[in-house]
Residue, then its C-alpha position, 0 to 999 in steps of 0.5 A: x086252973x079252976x080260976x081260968x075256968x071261972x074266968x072263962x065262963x064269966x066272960x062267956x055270961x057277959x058276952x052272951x048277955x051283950x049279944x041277947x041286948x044287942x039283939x033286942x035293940x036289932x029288933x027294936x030298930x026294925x019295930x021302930x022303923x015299921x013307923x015313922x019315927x021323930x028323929x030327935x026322940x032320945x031313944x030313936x037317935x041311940x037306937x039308930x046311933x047304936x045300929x047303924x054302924x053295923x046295919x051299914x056295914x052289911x048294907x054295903x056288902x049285901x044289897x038286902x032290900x027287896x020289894x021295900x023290906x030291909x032284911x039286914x036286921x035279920x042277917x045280923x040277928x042270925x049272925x048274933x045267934x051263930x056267936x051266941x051258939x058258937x062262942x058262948x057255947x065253945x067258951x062255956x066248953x072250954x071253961x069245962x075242960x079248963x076246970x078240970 
């Protein structure tokens, strides 16, 4: 049972080291849009390529720009916190009980 356990905790590594990167690249997009960036600069279009499908998403559900700020990104950064405390954490306890 021990190699379940070890499974466990390593996909609970990898998807909290996913979700810590997704959420830097969240964050990046929202500093990048405080300017005004060259649409066809590499780095704008993977940041934006890589963000907008989930930034939509959310746009389309909830209508969170107010006074000019976009709030979605902070939505999705909590959303990636909830996981990262809620399913990262119930896997690492799950692999716990497993190894034992």
């Amino acid at each position: 049972m021990f190699v379940l356990g070890n499974l466990l905790v390593a996909l609970a590594s990898v998807i909290g080291l996913v979700l810590n990167l997704y959420m830097w690249i969240i964050i990046a997009r929202a500093v990048i849009s405080w300017v005004n960036p060259d649409p066809y600069n590499p780095i704008v279009r993977f940041l934006y390529s890589i963000t907008d499908p989930v930034l939509l998403a959310i746009r389309r559900r909830l209508p969170l720009y107010f006074g000019g700020i976009d709030f979605t990104p902070i939505i999705v950064i909590l959303a990636i916190i909830f996981l990262q405390r809620f399913v990262v954490a119930s896997l690492h306890d799950l692999a716990r009980y497993v190894g034992h």
